[in-house]
C-alpha positions in Angstrom: 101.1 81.6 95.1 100.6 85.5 95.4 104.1 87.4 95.2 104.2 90.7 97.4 107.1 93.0 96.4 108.6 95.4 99.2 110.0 98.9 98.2 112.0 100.5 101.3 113.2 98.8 104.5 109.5 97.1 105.3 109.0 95.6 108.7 109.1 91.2 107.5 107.7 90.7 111.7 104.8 92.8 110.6 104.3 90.5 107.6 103.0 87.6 109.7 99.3 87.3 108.3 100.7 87.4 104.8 103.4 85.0 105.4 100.8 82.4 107.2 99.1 82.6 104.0 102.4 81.1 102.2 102.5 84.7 100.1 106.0 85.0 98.6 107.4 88.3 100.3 110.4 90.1 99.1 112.1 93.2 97.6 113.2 90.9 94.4 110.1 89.5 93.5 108.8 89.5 89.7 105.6 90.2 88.5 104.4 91.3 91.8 100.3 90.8 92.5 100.8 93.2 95.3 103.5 96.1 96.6 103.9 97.3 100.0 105.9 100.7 99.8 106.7 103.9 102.4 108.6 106.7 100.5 110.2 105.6 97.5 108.3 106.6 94.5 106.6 105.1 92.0 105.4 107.7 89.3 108.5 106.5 86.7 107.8 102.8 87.6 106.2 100.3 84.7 103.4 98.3 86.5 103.4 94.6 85.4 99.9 93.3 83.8 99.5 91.0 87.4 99.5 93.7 90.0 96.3 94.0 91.9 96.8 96.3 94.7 99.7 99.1 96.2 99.8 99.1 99.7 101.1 102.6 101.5 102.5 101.8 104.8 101.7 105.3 105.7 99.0 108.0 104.9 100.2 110.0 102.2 99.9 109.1 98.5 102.1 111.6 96.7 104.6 109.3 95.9 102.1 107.0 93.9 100.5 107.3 90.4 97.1 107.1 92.1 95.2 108.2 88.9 97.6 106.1 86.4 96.4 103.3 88.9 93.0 103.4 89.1 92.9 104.0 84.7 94.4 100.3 85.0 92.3 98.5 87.8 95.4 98.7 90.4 93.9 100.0 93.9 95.7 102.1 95.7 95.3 101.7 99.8 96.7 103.8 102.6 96.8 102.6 106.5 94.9 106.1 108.0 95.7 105.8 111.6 98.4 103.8 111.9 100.7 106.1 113.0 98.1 108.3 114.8 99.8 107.5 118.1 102.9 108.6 117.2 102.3 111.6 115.4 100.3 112.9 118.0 103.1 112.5 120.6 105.5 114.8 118.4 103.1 117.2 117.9 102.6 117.6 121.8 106.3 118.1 121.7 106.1 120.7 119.2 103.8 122.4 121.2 106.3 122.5 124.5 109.7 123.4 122.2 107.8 126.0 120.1 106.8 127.3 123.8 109.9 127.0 126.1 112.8 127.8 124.3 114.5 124.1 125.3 116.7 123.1 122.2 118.6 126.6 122.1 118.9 126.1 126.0 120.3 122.5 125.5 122.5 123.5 122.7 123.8 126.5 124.9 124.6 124.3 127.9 126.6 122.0 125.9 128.6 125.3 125.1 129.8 125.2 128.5 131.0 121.8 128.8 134.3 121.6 130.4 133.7 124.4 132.9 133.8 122.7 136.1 132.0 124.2 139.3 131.8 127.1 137.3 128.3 125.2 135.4 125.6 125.4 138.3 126.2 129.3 138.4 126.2 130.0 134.7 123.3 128.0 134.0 121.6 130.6 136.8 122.6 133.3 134.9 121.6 132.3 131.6 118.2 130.0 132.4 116.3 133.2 131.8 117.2 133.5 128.3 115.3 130.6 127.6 111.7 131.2 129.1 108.7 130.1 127.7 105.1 130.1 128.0 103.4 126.8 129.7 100.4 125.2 127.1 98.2 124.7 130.4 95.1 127.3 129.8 96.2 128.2 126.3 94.0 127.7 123.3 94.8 125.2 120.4 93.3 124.4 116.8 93.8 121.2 115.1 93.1 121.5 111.5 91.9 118.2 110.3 90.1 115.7 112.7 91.1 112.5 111.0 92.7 110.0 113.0 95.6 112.0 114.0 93.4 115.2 115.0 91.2 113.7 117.2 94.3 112.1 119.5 95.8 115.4 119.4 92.5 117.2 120.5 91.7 114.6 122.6 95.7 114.6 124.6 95.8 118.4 124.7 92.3 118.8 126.4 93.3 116.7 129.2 96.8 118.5 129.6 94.2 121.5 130.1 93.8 123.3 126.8 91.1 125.1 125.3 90.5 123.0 121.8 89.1 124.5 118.6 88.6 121.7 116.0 87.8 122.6 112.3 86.7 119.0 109.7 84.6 120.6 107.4 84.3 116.4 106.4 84.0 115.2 109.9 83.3 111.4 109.8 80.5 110.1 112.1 83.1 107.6 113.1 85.6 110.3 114.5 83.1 112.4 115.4 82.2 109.4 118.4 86.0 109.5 119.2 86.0 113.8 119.9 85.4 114.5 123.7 82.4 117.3 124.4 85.4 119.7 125.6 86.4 120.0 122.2 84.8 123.1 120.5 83.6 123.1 116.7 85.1 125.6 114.5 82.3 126.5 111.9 85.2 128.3 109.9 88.8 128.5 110.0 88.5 132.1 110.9 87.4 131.0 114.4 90.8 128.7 114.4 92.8 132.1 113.2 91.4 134.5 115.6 91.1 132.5 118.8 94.4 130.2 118.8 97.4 130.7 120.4 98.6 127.0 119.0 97.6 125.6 115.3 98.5 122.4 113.9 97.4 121.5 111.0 96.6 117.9 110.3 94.8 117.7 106.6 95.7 115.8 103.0 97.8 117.8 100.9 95.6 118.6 97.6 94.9 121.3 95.2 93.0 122.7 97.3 95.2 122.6 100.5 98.3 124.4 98.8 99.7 126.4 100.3 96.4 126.8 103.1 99.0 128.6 105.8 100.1 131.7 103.5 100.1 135.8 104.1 96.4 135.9 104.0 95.3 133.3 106.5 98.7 134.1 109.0 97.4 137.6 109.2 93.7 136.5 110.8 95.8 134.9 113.3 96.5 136.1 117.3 99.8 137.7 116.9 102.5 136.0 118.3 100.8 132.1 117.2 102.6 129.5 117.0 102.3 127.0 113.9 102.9 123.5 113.8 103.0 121.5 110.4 103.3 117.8 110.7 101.2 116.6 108.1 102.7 117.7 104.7 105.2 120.3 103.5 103.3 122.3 101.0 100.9 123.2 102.9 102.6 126.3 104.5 104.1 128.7 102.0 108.1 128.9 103.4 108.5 132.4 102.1 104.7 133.9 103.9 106.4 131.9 106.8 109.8 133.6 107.0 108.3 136.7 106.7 105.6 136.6 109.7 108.7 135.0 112.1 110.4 138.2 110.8 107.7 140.7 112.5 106.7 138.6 115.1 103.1 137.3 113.8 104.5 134.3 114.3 106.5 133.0 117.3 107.6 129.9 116.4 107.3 127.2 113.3 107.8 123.4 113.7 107.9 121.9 110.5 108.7 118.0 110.2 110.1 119.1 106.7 113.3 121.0 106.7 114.2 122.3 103.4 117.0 125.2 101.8 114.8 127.8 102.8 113.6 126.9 106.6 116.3 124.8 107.6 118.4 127.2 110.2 115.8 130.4 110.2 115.1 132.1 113.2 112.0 131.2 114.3 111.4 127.8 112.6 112.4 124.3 114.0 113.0 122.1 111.9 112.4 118.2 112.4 113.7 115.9 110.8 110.8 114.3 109.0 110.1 112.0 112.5 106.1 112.1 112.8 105.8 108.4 112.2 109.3 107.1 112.8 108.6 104.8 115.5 108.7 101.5 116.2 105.4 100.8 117.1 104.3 103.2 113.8 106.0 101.6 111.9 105.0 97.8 112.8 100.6 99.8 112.6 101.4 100.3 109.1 103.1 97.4 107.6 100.2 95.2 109.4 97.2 97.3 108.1 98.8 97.4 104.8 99.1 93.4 105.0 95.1 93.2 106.2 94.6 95.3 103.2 96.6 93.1 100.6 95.0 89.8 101.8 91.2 91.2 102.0 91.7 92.3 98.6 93.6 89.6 97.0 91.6 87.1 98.4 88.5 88.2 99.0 87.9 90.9 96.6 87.1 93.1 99.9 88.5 97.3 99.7 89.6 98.3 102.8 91.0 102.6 102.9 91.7 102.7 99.3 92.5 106.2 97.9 91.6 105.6 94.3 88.5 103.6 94.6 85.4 103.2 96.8 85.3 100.8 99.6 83.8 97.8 99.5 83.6 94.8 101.7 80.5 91.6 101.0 81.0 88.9 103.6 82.8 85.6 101.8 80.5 82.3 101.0 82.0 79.5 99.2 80.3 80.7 96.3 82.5 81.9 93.2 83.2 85.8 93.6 83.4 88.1 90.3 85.1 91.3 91.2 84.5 94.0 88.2 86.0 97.3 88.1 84.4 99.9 85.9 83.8 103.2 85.2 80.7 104.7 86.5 78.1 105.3 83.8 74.6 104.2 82.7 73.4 100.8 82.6 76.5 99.4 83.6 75.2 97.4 86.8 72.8 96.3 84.4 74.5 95.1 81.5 77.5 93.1 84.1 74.6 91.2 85.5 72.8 90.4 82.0 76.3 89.0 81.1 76.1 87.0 84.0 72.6 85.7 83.4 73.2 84.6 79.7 75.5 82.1 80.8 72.3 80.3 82.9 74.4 81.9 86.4 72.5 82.7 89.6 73.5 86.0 91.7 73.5 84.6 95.3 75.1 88.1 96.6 76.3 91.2 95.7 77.8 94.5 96.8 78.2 97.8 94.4 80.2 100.4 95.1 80.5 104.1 93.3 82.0 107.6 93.9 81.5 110.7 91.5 84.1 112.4 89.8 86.9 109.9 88.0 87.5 107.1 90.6 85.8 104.2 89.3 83.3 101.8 90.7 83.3 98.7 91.9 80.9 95.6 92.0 81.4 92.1 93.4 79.5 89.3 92.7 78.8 85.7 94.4 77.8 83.4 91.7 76.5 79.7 92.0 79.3 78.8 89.4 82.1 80.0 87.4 81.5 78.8 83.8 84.5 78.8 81.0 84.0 82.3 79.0 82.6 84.6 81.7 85.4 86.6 82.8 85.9 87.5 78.9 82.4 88.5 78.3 81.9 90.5 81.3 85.5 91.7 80.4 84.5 92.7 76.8 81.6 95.4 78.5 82.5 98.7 77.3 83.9 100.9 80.2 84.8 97.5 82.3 88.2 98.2 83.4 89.3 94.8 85.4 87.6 91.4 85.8 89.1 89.0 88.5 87.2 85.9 89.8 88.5 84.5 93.1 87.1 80.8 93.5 
């Protein structure tokens, strides 16, 4: 019996595909060959000899040792999409409170609680303290056309927006999802100097630091408003505070409050409820358990973040899943190792990416003799043998 261990407060309803397979699901479990996890981090954590796979119930890997993973033959998967729906609601909100000055009104009106008939005439006194510009006819660009940035382009072109979308990585597959009212970006100059909205929907990496800073807020329309969803560090607080301080910038929604934006003028500050739904939250959990059982059982990778993909259609043949670094003759020497032993290769599927992340091969076999899984095992640069039968 697999054993799947649950950091967090996991969704068990979700779970139903997992627990039909009679997979032992809990936050106790031992030896775990398979962890679903939302925020809790796992950098300091000791991985058992027996774990196969990390499942994010979300997009974002920071909290996960995705390169300590993949050194070990542990693949790490996210669940891209999952939470599109919900994300792309709050950012449409974001749009209307960074544009009509609602909360402050709300918060004012509660200030005058308690004073009878008086209310109805105060509230005409003061409504104009709180006007805002409607997003009909307005121009927003969405930063990322993943999952999430295609609903958002796609919702704010029918509410009757101009859209701008910038995906320097655009994916034929959400490319077919972007409506012809949504305008390329060939840089993100265009997004700068034509938006009156940006929101910014890309991973966080090395090269994503701090991409909303001094520099790239002065190319901007004065008076934009910026909208940060996705992840933290990739607005730089202090270039922030600074632009809301001379009006560059009108407004900042940020779903990550912290010392130095919580309470600024300018900024609001959500807290951290992109993908806190219901219905985001049951996405995840059930494409991270399609992920687990595809993998465990079928050797198949579905969104992994430290590997490449790699799905072969399942015979009743013996399956030899290798993972290995990617260098010369190495295809070559997994299926020599498989021919000494008198084995036929019914079916295969290999899988590579440049730079560190390994590769991946899986092989159907006509039969699974004694001593295999130790030869191919003993390859030089193999990282992880596993044979599902």
């Amino acid at each position: 019996m697999y054993k799947v261990k649950l950091f967090n407060n996991i969704n068990l309803s979700a779970l139903e595909e997992l627990r039909n397979e009679k997979y032992e699901i809990s936050a106790d479990v031992d030896n775990p060959h398979a962890i679903i996890v939302r925020s809790a981090k796992l950098h300091e954590m000791e991985f058992n000899p027996e774990l196969l796979c990390i499942a994010r119930a979300g997009a974002g890997v920071n909290n996960i040792p995705i390169d300590r993973c993949a050194d070990n033959g542990i693949i790490v998967f996210n669940t891209p999409g999952a939470n599109a729906e919900s994300v792309k609601e709050i950012v449409l909100c974001a749009m209307i409170v960074s544009s009509r000055d609602i909360i402050t009104g709300i918060e004012w009106t509660k200030t005058i609680a308690g004073r009878g008939d008086e209310i109805p005439a105060l509230v005409e006194k003061q409504k104009a303290k709180y006007v805002g510009p409607e997003i009909f006819g307005k121009t927003l660009g969405v930063i990322g056309l993943g999952a999430v940035g295609a609903k958002i382009s796609q919702a704010a072109s029918a509410l009757g927006m101009k859209v701008y979308g910038y995906d320097p990585y655009l994916s034929v597959e959400a490319a077919w999802k972007l409506s012809s009212n949504i305008s390329q970006a060939c840089d993100l100059d265009v997004i700068y100097k034509h938006c009156d909205y940006i929101t910014v929907h890309v991973p966080y990496m090395k090269s994503t630091h701090h991409m909303i800073n001094k520099d790239s807020i002065a190319k901007m329309k004065p008076g934009v408003r910026i909208i940060n969803i996705a992840r933290a560090e990739l607005v730089c607080d202090d270039d922030m505070l600074e632009a809301l301080a001379v009006g560059q910038v009108s407004r900042y929604v940020t779903d990550f409050p912290d010392a130095k934006v919580t309470g600024a003028p300018g900024v609001i500050a959500i807290p951290h409820l992109g993908a806190s739904t219901p219905e985001s939250e049951e996405n995840c959990v059930k494409m991270a358990a399609t992920e687990i059982k595809e993998y465990v059982k079928n050797g198949n990778i579905l969104n992994s973040v430290n590997m490449p993909n790699a799905c072969l259609p399942r015979s009743s043949a013996p399956r030899i899943c290798v993972i290995h670094d990617n260098v010369p003759d190495m295809i070559a020497k997994i299926t020599t190792a498989v021919s000494s032993f008198g084995v036929n290769i019914e079916n295969s599927i290999y899988a590579s990416t440049k730079g560190r992340i390994p590769s991946y091969m899986m092989l159907d076999i006509s039969s699974l003799p004694d001593g295999l899984e130790d030869t191919i095992r003993k390859i030089s640069g193999v990282t992880r043998v596993r044979a599902i039968v």
